[in-house]
C-alpha positions as CSV (number, residue, x, y, z in Angstrom):
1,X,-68.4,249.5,358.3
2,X,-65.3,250.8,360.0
3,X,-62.1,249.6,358.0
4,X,-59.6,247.6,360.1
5,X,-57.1,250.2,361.0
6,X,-53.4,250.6,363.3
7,X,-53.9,253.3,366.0
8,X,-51.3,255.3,363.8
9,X,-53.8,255.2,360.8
10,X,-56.1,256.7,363.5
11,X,-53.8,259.0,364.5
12,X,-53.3,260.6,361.0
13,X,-56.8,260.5,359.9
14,X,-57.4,263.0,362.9
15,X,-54.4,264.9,362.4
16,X,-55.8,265.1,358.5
17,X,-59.2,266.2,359.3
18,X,-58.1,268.8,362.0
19,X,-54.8,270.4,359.4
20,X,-58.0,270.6,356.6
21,X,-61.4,271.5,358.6
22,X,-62.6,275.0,358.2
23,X,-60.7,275.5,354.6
24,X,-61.9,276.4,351.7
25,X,-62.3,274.1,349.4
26,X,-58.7,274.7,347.6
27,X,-57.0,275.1,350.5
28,X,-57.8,271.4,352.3
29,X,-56.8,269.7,349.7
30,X,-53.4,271.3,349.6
31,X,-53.1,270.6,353.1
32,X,-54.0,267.0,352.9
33,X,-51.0,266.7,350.7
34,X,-49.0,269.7,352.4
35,X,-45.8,269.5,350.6
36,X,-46.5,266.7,348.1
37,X,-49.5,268.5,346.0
38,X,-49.1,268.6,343.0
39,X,-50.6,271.8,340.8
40,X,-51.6,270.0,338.1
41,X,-55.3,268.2,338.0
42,X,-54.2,264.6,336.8
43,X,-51.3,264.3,339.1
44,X,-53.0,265.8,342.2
45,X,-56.7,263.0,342.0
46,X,-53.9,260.3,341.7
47,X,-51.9,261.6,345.0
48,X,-55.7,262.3,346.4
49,X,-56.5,258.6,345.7
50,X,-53.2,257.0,347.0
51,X,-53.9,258.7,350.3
52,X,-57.5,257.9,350.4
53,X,-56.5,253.6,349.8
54,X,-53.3,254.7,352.3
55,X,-56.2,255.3,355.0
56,X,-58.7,253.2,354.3
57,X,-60.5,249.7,353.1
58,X,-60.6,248.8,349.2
59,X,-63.8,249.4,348.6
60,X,-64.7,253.2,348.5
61,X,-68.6,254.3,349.1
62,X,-69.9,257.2,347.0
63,X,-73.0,258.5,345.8
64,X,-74.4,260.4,342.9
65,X,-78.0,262.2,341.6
66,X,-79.7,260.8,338.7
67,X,-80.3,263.8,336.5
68,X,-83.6,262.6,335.1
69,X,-85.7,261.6,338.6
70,X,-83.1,263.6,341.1
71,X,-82.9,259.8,342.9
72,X,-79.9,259.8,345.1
73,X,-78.4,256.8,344.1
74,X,-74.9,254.5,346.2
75,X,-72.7,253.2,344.3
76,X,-69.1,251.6,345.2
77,X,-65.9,251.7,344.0
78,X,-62.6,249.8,343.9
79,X,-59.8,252.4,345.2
80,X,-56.7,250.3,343.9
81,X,-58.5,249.3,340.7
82,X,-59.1,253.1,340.0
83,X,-55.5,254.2,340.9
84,X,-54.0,251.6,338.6
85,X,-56.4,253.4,335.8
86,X,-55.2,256.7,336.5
87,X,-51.5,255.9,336.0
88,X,-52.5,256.0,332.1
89,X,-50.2,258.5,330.5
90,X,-52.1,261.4,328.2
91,X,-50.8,262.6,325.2
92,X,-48.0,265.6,324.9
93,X,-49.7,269.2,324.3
94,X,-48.1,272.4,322.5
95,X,-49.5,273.1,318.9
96,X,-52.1,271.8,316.6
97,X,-54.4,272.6,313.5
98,X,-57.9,273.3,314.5
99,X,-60.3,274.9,311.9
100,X,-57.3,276.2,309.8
101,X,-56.4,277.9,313.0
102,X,-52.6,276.7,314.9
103,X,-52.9,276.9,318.4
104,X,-51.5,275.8,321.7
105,X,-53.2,273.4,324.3
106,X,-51.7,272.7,328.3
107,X,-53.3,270.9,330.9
108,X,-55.6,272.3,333.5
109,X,-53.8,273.4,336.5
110,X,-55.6,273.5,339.9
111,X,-55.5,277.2,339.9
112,X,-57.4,276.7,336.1
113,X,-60.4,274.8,337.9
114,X,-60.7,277.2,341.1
115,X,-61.2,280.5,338.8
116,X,-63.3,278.6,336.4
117,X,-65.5,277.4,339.8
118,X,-66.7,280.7,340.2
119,X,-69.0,280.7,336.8
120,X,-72.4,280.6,336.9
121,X,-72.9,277.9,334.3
122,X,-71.3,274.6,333.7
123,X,-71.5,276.0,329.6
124,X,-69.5,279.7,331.3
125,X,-67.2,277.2,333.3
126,X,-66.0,275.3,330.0
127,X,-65.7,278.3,328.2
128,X,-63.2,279.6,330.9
129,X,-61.3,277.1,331.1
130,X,-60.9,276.8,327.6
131,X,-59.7,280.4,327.3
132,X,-57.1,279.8,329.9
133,X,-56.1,276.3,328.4
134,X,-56.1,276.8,325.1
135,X,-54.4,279.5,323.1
136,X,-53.6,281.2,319.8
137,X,-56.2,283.3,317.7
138,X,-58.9,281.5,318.9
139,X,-62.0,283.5,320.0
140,X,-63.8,281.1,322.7
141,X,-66.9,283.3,323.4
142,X,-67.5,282.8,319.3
143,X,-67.1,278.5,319.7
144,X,-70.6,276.3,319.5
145,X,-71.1,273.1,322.0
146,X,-69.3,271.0,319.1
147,X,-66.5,273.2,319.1
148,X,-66.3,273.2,323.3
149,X,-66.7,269.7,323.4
150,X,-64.1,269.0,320.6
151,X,-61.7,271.5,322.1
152,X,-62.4,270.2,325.8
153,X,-62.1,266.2,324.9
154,X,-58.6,267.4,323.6
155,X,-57.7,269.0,327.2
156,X,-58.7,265.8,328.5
157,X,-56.2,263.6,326.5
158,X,-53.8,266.0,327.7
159,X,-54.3,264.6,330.8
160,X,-56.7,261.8,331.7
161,X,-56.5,261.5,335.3
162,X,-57.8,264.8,335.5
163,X,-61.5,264.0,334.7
164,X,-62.4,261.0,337.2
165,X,-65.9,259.5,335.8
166,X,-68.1,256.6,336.0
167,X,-71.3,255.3,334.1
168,X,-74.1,255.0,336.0
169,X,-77.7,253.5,335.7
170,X,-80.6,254.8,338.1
171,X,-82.4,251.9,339.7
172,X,-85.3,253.9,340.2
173,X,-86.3,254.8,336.5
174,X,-83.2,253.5,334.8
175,X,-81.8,256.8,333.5
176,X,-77.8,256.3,332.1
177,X,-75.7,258.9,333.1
178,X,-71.7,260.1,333.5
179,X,-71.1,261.0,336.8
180,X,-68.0,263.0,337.9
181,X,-66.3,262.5,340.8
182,X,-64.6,265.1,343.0
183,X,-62.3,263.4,344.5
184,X,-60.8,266.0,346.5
185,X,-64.1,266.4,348.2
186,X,-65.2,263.0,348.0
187,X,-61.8,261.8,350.3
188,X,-63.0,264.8,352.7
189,X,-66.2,263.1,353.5
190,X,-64.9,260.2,354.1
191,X,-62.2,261.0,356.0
192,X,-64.5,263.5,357.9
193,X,-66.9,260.5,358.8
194,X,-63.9,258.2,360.2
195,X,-62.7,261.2,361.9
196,X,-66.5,262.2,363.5
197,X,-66.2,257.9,365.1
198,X,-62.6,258.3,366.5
199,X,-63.7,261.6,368.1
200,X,-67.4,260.3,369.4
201,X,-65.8,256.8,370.7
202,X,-63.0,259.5,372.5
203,X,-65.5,261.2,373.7
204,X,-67.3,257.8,375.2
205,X,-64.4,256.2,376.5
206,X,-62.9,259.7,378.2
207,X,-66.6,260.2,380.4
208,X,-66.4,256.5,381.1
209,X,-63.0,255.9,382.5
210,X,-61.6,259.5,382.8
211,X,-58.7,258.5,380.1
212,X,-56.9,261.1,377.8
213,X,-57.6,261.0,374.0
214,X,-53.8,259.5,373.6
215,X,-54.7,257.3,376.2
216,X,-57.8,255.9,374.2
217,X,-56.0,256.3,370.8
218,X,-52.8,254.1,372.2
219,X,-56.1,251.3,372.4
220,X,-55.9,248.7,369.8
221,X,-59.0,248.9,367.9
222,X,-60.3,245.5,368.9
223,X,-59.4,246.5,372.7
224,X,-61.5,249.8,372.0
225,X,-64.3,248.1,370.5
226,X,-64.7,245.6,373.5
227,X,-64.2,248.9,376.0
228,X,-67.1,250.7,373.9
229,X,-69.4,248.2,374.0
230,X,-69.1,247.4,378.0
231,X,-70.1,251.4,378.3
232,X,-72.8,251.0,375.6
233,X,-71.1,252.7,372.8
234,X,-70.9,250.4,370.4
């Protein structure tokens, strides 16, 4: 369902969705947030969330694969509820004792997950980052999965909000699983959806009545409604 919306909030969603279409995937979200993103992951999926609840209705539509049957499965969230949960603060990096070794943990930077993107593997992508997070005399291509999940679960204190994940069950054969959510390129598809109705119901409205696109968008969007379905738009 269409969220209730001001013709401004349909105004920007447009504006949005024409400053990011066609750009990489890097790239659009920087321009979503043009001078307000931020480099590092945390900070940038809670500024990504604030501007996805600024545009639209509470509850946020998403889907997932179960991993076991491949069943694609909807699920819903609450956009408010899951900003409020990624105001938690994460604990403060520089040194620690791992293995008799001292070394140094940071965040994970945007730039961190955009090189690590390019590995062939989701084991090669941990790896990566883990090299670029982590350093010290530590040789990562040497570390078993415990030691890339211990070292990883300590990137993710660092910074919480950078790993957005929810459990799921699959209603077709029941499968539990942690899904991830991109929330970068989840708010693009839903922003690209909204965006795909204002410009179809401009499109309607303009071969109806001849009217301009800021002609249609200065239309309340009850008045537009009512106009659509008289020219069987609806």
């Amino acid at each position: 369902m269409r969220a209730p919306a001001s013709t401004d909030r349909d105004r920007e969603v447009l504006d949005l969705w024409e400053r990011g279409v066609g750009l990489d995937r890097w790239r659009r979200d920087d321009a979503l947030l043009a001078d307000d993103a931020p480099r590092a992951l945390g900070a940038r999926n809670i500024a990504l969330v604030g501007l996805r609840n600024r545009l639209f209705d509470r509850g946020w539509p998403l889907k997932s694969t179960c991993p076991a049957c491949a069943t694609e499965c909807d699920f819903e969230i609450d956009g408010p509820a899951l900003a409020g949960h990624l105001r938690l603060p994460g604990e403060p990096g520089g040194s620690f004792d791992w293995n008799g070794l001292t070394l140094t943990a940071r965040p994970p930077t945007v730039e961190d997950l955009a090189a690590v993107s390019r590995a062939t593997d989701r084991a090669s992508a941990a790896s990566d980052l883990l090299g670029r997070c982590i350093g010290g005399p530590l040789d990562v291509a040497a570390l078993d999965d415990a030691g890339i999940e211990a070292l990883g679960q300590r990137l993710e204190r660092l910074d919480p909000a950078a790993l957005v994940s929810f459990e799921l069950a699959c209603p077709a054969c029941r499968h539990p699983w942690s899904a991830a959510l991109d929330v970068g390129e989840a708010l693009w598809l839903e922003l690209q959806r909204a965006a795909e109705r204002l410009l179809a119901d401009v499109d309607s409205l303009a071969r109806a009545y001849g009217w301009t696109e800021a002609e249609v968008m200065r239309l309340s969007p009850t008045r537009r409604a009512a106009y659509l379905q008289m020219v069987g738009s609806a």
